[in-house]
C-alpha positions in Angstrom: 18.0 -25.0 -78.1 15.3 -25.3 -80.8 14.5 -29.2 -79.9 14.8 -28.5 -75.7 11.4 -27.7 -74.4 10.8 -26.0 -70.4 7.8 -27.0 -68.7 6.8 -24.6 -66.2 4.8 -26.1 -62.9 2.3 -23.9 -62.0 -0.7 -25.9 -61.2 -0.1 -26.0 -57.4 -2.9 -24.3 -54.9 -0.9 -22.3 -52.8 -2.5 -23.3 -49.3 -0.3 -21.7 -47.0 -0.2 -18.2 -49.2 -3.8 -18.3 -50.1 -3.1 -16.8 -53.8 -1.4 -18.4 -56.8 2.5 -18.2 -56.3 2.8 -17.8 -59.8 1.3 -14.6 -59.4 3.5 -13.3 -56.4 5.5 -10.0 -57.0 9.2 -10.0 -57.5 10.6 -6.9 -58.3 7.5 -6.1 -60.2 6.4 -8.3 -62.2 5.4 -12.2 -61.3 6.8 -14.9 -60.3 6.1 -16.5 -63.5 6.8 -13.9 -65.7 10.1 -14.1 -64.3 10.6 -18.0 -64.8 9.8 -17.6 -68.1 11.8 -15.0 -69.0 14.6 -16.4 -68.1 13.8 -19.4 -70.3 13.0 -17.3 -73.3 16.4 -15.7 -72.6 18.5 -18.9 -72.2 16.5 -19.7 -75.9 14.2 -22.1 -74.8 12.0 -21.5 -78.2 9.1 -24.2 -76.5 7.5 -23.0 -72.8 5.2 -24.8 -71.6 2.9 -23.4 -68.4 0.9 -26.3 -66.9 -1.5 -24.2 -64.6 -4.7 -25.5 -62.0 -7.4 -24.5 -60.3 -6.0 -20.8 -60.1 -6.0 -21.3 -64.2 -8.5 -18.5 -65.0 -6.9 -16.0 -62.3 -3.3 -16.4 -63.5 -4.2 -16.2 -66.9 -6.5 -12.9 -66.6 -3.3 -11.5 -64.4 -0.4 -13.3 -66.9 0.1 -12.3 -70.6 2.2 -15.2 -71.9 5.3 -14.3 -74.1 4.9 -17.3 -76.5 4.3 -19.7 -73.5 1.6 -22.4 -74.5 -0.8 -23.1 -71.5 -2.4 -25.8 -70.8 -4.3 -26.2 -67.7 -4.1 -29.9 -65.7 -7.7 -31.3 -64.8 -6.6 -33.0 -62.2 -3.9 -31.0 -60.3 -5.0 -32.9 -56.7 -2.7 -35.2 -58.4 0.9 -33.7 -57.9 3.8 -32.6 -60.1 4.4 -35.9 -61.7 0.6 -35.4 -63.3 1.5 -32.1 -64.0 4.5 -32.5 -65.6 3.1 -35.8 -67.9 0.9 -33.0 -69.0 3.4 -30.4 -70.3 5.3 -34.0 -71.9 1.9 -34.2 -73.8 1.4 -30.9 -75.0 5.2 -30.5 -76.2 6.0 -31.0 -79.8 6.7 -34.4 -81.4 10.5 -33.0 -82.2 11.4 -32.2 -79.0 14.1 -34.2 -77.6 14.7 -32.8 -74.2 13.0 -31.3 -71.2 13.3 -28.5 -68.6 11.1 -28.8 -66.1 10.9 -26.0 -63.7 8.7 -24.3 -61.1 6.6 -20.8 -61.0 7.8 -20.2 -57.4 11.5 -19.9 -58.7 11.6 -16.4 -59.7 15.7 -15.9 -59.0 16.2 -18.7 -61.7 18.9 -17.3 -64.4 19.1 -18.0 -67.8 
């Protein structure tokens, strides 16, 4: 799955929780740990995390595995902004897309 590339949306702001979701605990580790672990072990080679205002707090909590992260200015904007985002910061050889969300933590690969 060299040329498939997962796009991770984390860029939400978690209102009703009141802390990132990527950073909620699921048997230990987080949420997005979890997502992208699965990806990593389906051989997704490309992750991408699109992250938001909670940026600076995921990534001081989050040690990416070979996820790039890039972080969406505008996140106000919704999923579709966010996920134009991870298309951007994707290599020019990828020829699919993933996309899924930090909050899904049961995912398999």
């Amino acid at each position: 799955m060299e040329k498939l590339t997962a796009i991770v949306l984390a860029a939400g702001d978690s209102r009703r929780i009141g802390k990132p979701k990527a950073l909620l605990d699921y048997g230990g580790k987080y949420f997005i740990e979890h997502v992208c672990e699965a990806l990593c072990s389906a051989g997704v080679k490309e992750r991408i995390a699109v992250l938001g205002r909670d940026a600076g707090a995921i990534t001081a909590a989050w040690k990416p595995a070979g996820e790039k992260v890039v972080v969406s200015p505008e996140p106000d904007l919704g999923q579709l902004s966010s996920l134009r985002i991870g298309i951007e910061a994707a290599s020019k050889e990828s020829e699919g897309f993933i996309v899924c969300l930090a909050d899904q933590p049961t995912i398999a690969p």
